[in-house]
C-alpha positions in Angstrom: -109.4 237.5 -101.4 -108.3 235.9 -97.8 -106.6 232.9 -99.4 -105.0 235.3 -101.9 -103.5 237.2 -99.0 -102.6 234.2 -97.0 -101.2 233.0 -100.4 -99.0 236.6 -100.3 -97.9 236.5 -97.0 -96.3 233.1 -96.8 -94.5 233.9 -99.8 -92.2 236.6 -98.9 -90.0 236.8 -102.0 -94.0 239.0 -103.0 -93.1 240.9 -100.5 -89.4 241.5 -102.0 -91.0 242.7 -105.6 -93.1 244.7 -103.9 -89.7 246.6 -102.0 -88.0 246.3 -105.4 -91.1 248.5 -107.2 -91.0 250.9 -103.8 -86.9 251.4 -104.2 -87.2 252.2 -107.9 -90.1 254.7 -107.9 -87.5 256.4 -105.1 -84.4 256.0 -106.5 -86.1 257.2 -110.0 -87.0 260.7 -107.9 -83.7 260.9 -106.2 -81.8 260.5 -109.6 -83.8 263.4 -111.6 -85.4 260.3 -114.0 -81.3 258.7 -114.7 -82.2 255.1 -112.6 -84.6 254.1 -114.9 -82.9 255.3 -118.3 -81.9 252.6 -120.5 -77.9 253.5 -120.2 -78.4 252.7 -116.3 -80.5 249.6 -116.9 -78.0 248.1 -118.7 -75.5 248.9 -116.7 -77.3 247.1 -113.6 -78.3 244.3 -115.8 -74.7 244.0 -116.9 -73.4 243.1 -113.6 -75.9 241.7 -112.0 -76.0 238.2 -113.3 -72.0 238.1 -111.3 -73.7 238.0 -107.7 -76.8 236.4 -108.7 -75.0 233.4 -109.5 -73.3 233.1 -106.5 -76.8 234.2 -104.7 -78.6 231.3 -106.3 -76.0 228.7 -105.2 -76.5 230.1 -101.7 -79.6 229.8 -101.6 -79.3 226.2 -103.0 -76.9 225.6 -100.0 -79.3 227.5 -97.4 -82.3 225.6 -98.0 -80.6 222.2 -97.6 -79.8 223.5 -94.2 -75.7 224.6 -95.0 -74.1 228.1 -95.3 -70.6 228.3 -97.3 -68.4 231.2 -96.6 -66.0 230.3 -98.7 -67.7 231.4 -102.5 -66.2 234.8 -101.9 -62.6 232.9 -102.3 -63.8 230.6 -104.6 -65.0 233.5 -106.6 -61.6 234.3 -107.0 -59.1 230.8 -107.4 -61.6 229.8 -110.3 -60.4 232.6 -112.9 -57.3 232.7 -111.5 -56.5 229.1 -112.3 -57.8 229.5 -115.4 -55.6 232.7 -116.0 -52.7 231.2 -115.0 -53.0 228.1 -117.4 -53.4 230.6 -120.2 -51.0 232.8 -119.3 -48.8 229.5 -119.8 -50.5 228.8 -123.2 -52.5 226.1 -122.3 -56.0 226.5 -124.5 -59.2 227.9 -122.6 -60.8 224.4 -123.8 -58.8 223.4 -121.0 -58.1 226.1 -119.2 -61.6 226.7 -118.2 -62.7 223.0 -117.0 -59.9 223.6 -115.0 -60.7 226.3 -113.2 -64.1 225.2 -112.8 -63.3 221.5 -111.8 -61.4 223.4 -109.2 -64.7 224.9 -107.8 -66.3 221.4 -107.6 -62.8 220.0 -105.8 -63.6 222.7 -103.1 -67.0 222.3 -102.5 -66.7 218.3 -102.2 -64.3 219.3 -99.5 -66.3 221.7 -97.6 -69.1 219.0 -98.3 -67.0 215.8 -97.2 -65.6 217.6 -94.2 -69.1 219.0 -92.9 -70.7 215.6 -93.5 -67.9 213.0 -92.3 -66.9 215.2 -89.0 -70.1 216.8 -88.3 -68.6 220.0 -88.3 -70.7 223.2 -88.7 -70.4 224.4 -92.1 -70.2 227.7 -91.0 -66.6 226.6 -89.3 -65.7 224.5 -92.6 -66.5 227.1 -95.0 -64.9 230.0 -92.9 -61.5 228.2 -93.0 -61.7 227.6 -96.8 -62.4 231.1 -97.0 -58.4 231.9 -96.1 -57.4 228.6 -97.4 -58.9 229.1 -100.9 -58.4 233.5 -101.1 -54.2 232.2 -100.2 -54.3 229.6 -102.9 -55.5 232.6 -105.1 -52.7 234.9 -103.9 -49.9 232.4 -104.1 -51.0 230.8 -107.4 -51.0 234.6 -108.5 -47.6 235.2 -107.2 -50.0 238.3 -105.8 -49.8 239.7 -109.4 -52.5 239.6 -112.1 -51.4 236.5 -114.8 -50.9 238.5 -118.3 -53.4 236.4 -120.3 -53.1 237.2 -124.1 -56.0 238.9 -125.7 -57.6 236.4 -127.8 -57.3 233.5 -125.4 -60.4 233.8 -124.0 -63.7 233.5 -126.0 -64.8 236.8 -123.8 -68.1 237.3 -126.7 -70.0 234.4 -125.7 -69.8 235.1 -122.0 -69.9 239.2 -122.0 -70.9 240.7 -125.2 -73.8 242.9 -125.9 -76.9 241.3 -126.9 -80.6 242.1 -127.2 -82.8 245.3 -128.0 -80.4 248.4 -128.0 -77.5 245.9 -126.6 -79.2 246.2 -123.0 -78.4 242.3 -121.9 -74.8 240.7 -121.8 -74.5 237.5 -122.8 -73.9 236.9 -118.8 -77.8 237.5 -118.3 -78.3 234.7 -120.8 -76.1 232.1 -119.1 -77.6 233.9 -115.5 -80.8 233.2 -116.8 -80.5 229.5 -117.9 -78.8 228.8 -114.7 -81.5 230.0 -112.8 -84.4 228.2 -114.6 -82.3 225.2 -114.1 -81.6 225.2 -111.0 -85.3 226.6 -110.2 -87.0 223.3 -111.8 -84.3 221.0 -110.3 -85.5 222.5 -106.7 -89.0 222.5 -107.7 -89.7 219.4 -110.1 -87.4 216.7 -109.3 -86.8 214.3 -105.9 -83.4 215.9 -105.5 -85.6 218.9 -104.9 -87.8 217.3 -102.5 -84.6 215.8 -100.8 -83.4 219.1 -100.7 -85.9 220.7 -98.7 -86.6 217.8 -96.6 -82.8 217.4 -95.4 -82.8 220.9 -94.6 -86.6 221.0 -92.6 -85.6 218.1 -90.6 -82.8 216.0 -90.9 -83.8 212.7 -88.7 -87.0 212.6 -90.0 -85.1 212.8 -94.1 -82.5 210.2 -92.9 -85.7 207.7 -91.0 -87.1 208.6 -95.2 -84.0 206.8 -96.9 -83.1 209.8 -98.4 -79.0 209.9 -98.8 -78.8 213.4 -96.9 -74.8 213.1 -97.0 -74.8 213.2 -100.7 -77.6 215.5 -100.8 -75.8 217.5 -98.6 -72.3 217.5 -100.5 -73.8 218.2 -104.3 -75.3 221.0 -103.1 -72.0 221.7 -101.6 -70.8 221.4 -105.2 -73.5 223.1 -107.1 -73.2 225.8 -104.9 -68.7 225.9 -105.2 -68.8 225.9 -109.3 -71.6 228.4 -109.5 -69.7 230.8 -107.5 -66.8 229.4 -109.4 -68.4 230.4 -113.1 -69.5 233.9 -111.9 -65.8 234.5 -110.7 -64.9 233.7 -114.1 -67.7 235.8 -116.2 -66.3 239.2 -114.2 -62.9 237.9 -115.2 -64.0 238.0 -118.4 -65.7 241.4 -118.4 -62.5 243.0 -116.3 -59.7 241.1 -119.1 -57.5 239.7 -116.3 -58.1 237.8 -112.5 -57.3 240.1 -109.8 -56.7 238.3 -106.7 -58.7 240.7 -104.9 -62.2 239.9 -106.4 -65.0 238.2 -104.2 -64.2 239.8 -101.2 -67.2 240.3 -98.9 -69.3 238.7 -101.4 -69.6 235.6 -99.6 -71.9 237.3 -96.8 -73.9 240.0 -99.9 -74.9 236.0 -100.8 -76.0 235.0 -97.9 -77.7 238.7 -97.0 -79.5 238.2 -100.8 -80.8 234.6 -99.9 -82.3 235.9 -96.7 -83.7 238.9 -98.0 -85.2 236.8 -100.7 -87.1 234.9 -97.5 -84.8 231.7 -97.0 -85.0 230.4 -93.7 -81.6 230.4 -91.9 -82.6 226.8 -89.9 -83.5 225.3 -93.7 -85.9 223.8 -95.9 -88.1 227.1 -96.9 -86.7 229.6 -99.9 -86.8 230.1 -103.6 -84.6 230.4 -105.9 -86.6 233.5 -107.0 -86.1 234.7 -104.0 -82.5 234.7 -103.6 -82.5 236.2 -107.0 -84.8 239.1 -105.9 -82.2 239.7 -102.8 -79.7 239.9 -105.5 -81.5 242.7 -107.7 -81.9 244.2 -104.4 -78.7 244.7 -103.1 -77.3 245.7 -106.7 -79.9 248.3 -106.9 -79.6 249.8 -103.6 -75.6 250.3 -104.7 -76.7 251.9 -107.7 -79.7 254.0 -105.9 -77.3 255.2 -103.4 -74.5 256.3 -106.2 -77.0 258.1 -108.4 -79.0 259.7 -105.3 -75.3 261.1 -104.4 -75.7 259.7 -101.4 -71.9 258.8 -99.2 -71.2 255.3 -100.6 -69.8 254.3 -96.8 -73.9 254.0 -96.3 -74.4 251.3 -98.4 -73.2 248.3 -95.8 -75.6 250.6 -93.6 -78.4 249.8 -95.9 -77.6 246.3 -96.6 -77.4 245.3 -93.1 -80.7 247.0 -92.1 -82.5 245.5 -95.0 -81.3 241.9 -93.8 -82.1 242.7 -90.4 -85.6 244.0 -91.4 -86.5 241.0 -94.0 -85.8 238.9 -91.3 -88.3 240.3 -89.3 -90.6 240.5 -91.8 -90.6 237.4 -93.1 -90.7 235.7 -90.2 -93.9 238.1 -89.1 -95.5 237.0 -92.6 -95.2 233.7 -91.6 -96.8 233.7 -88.1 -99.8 235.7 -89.5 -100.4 233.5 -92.4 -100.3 230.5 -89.6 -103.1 232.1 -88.2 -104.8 233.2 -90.7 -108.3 231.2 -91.7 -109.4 230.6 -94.8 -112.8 229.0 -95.5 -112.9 225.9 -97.8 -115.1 225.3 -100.6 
């Protein structure tokens, strides 16, 4: 029982299903039985999988020891390129590689520039933050692209799908993504590289292990997911509003913390930043159906980052300490 607790506590993403279950039981009394009902379900499940994305490529970037700012922006000039291509009749088998080789081109910047300069890839990313959401704007002429109905294939990416239609097809690719990237973090050396140039850097580079490039995939990885889930809401909304992604960059960073990654590096899952995710969508849906002022939602986010901070970090120290007698 000791080393099942000790187990628990140093794995406070538990700790985050545990909240999750507490939230819902609440919400489900505040709402008069409606969070629960299959309508809302799919409704929370439907746009989930758009900020999870973006969550799990944080989290990606947080455990190797980065942050990136900019996937708010990037969340934006992916879909946008793409629109604008097919507003000009080029096909989406082009379009779309386009858009998304554009992620990629701006997370090998933010990854080149952090690396090659050692600059703080809080600075970098905060920079492409403007530099990417003005791209967006001017590409735009500040003016949704008029992108003819059938250009896009919109059924594979956001139809309805499963038992009583309660999945889009988003949840699908979500969920692929996710196991993907969980196994690459969990099965492979990149994993392992991962988490070791983010626990300690000198100690990865004395290893051999190419930290730079380590360093500027996840970059990458972490650009073209944010990239993809710009495009999927595109998709779901029928045109790219220069406006999207805004703020999302720090709901991303809030999810991969809450979800118990370590802001120094090297410890988090990407369960985890996938819980934070669910979290934060179903405290915005709680708060809505509880008729509560929707100006307390930032309220609620911030305390429940400040708080799983705390929490985690208490978890931690007490499973340190904590004995466990050996067979």
């Amino acid at each position: 029982m000791r080393r099942l607790l000790k187990i628990y506590m140093e794995k406070p993403e538990l700790a985050g299903i545990a909240f999750l279950i507490v939230l819902a039981v609440v919400f489900q009394v505040q709402s008069d039985g409606v969070f629960l009902s299959a309508q809302n379900l799919q409704g929370i499940l439907g746009l989930m999988p758009e900020m999870a994305l973006v969550a799990i490529g944080v989290t990606l970037l947080m455990i190797c020891g980065e942050f990136d700012l900019s996937v708010g922006s990037v969340f934006a000039l992916t879909p946008m390129v793409m629109g604008v291509l097919l507003a000009d009749g080029v096909p989406f088998a082009l379009a779309f590689p386009a858009g998304l080789a554009t992620a990629l081109t701006v997370g090998l910047i933010n990854g080149l520039i952090t690396v090659r300069f050692a600059i703080p890839s809080f600075i970098t990313t905060l920079g492409m933050l403007f530099v990417a959401r003005s791209l967006t704007v001017v590409i735009s002429g500040g003016f949704p692209p008029i992108i003819p109905p059938d250009a896009m294939p919109r059924e594979v990416f956001i139809a309805f799908v499963g038992p009583g239609d309660m999945f889009r097809m988003s949840f699908i690719w979500f969920v692929g993504v996710a196991v993907a990237i969980g196994l690459l973090l969990s099965h492979t050396n990149f994993g392992n590289w991962v988490r070791a140039t983010g626990g300690f850097l000198p100690a990865a580079q004395s290893m051999g292990i190419p930290t730079s490039r380590v360093k500027i995939a996840c970059f990458m990885l972490c650009s073209l997911l944010a990239g993809f889930a710009g495009t999927i809401q595109v998709m779901r909304l029928g045109a790219p509003l220069p406006s999207i992604g805004e703020g999302l960059e720090l709901q991303a960073v809030a999810a991969a913390v809450i979800g118990g990654t370590a802001l120094t590096g090297g410890i988090g899952t990407i369960l985890g930043g996938i819980i934070g995710a669910v979290l934060i969508r179903v405290i915005d849906n709680g708060l809505v159906l509880s008729r509560v002022d929707a100006n307390w939602f930032k309220l609620a986010l911030g305390s429940l980052t400040i708080f799983a901070v705390i929490v985690n970090a208490w978890l931690r120290k007490k499973a340190r300490a904590m004995k466990v007698e050996t067979d």
